[in-house]
N, C-alpha and C positions, 0 to 999 in steps of 0.2 A: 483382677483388673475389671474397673466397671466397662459398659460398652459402649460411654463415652471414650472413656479411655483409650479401650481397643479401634477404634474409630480414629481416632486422630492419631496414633501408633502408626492404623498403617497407611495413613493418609501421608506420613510426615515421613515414611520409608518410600513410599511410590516416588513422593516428589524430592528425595535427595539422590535416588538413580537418574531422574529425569534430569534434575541438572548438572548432577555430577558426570552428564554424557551418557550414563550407562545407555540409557534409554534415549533414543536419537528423534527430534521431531518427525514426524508422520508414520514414526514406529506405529504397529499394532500391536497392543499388548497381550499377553496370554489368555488362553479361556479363565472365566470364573473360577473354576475350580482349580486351573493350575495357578491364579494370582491370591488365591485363599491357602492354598495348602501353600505357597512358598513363602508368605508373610504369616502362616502359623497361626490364621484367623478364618470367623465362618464367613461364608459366603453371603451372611445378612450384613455382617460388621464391614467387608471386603464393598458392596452393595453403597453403605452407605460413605464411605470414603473415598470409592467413584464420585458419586455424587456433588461431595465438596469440592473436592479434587475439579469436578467439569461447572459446576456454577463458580469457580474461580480463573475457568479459563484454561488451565492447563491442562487437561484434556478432553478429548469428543467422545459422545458416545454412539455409534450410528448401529440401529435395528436393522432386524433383517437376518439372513443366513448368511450373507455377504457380508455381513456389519463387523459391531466388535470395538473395543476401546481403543484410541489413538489418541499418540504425542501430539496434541496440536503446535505448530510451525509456531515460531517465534514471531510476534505482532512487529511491523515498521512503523517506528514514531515519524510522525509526519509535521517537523517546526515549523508554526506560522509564523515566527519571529524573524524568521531570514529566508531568504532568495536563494535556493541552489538548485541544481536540476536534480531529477530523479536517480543517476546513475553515481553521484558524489553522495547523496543523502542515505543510499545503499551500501553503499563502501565505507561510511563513517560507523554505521552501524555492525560492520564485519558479515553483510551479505555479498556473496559474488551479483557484481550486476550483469544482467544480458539486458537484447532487446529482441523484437522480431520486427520488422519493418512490414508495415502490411499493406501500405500506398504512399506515392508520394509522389504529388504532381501540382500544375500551377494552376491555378481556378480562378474564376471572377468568384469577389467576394459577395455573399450575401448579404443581408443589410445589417445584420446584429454585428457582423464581423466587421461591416466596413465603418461601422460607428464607434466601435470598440479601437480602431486604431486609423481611426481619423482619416480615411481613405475616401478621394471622390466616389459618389456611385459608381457601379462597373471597375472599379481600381483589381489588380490582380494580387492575389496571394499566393504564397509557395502551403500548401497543406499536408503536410503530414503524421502519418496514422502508425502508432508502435503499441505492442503490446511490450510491457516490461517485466521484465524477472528479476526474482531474487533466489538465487541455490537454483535457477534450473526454473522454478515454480513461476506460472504468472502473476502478478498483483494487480499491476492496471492497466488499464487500454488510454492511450495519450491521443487527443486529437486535435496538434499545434498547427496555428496558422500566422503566417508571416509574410510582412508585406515586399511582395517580388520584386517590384521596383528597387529597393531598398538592400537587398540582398542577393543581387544577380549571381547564378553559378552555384547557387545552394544544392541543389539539387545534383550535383558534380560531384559534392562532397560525403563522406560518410556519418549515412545519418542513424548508427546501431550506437553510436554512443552520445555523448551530451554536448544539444546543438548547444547550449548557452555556451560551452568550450569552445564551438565550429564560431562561434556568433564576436566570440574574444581574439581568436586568434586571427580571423581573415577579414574580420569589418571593423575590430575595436569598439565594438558593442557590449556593455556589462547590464546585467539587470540591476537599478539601484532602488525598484519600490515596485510592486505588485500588489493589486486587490485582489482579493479570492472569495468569492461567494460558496459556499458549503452549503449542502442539504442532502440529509440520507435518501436513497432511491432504491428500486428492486430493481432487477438484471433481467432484463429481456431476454427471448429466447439465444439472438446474436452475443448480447455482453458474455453470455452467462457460458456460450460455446468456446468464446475466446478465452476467455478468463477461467476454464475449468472446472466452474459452479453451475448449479443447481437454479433453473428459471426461477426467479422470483427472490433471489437471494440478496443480503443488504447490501450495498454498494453505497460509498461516500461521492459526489459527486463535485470535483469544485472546476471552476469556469475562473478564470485567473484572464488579468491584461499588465503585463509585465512593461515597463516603460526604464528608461535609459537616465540618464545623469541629468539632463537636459528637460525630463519629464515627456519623452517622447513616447507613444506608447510601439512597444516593438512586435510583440507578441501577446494572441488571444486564443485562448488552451482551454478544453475541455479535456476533466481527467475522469475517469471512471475508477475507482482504487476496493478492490476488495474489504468488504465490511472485517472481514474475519482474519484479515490480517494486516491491517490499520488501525491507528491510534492518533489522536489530535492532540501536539503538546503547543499549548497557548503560555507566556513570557509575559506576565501583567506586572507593570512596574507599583511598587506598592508605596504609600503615604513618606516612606523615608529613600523612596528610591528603588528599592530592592527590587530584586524580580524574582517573580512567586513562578512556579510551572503548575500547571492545572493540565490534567491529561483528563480527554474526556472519552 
């Protein structure tokens, strides 16, 4: 067996334990030598089949004494094609959704916010701050704003699961078009505490103004979403119609 060969052998055994479950995301996998001796290859060939294996994404390698190889967590595809909150886009995808609620209270709006949803100067908003989970893990830090007038008693309600459900069932509020402006950012020392990451880590960041049937705008969200376990799938309708997905 060349060691080509041997290289992709046991590149192609690592990753059918990983998906066949053997191997559970955030596992750590065994020392070098015991992941060489049990695929029956050296610890150069072993070496370079990490390698592949982690510039494709399916696992980490972290340095250190503390370190060691890991299953990295399964990525959330994040559709810009459709309007759904984060706690249905979890659950489509077969993650258990949580939240953690980390404030929520009514504020005078700032001026980015109150232009964003069409509010007099000084108008009040309901503001709320969640960190969300997927399996338990965080993924992003949520920071919606919504106009209080407009949704009196929000704040009564619970808000661990998805306001756009809280927003359908007791206003008759649906989201039927949202802009989202996207740009990669690093993780301040705060994001990076909340979010379980490392300062200076990628983070996607999108700024969304959600509007109603009527083109009202209802809601103006900044989301913070981990670099490392995020994916953008974009829906481009193509020359006959079709719709292409582009995951970037």
């Amino acid at each position: 067996m060349t060691d080509g060969t041997a290289v992709e052998a046991a590149r192609s055994r690592m990753l059918e334990l990983i998906t066949s479950g053997s191997l559970e995301p955030g596992q750590r996998l065994g020392s070098e030598r015991e992941l060489a001796s049990d695929l029956g290859v050296s610890r150069s060939t072993l070496r370079q089949a990490l390698g592949v294996l982690e510039q494709s994404g399916v696992v980490r390698r972290v340095p250190g004494r503390g370190g060691g190889t890991f299953v990295r967590r399964a990525k959330i595809e994040r559709d810009l094609s459709s309007v759904v909150g984060v706690p249905a886009l979890l659950r489509a995808q077969g993650f258990t959704a949580g939240s953690r609620v980390v404030s929520a209270a009514i504020r005078t709006a700032d001026d980015a916010t109150a232009a964003a949803l069409e509010l007099e100067p000084g108008g009040l908003v309901t503001e709320v701050v969640r960190i969300r989970l997927a399996d338990g893990s965080p993924v992003s830090l949520e920071h919606a704003r919504l106009p209080a007038e407009r949704f009196p008693g929000l704040l009564e309600l619970p808000l661990g699961g998805s306001v756009y459900e809280l927003l359908d069932q007791h206003y008759g509020v649906r989201p039927a078009e949202a802009v989202e402006q996207i740009e990669a950012v690093s993780a301040g020392s705060d994001e990076a505490s909340v979010l379980d990451i490392a300062a200076g880590s990628p983070l996607l960041s999108i700024v969304r103004t959600a509007k109603d049937g009527d083109g009202v705008p209802f809601e103006f969200s900044h989301d913070l979403f981990r670099g490392d376990r995020t994916r953008i799938l974009v829906r481009t309708p193509g020359a006959t119609g079709t719709e292409l997905g582009v995951i970037g």
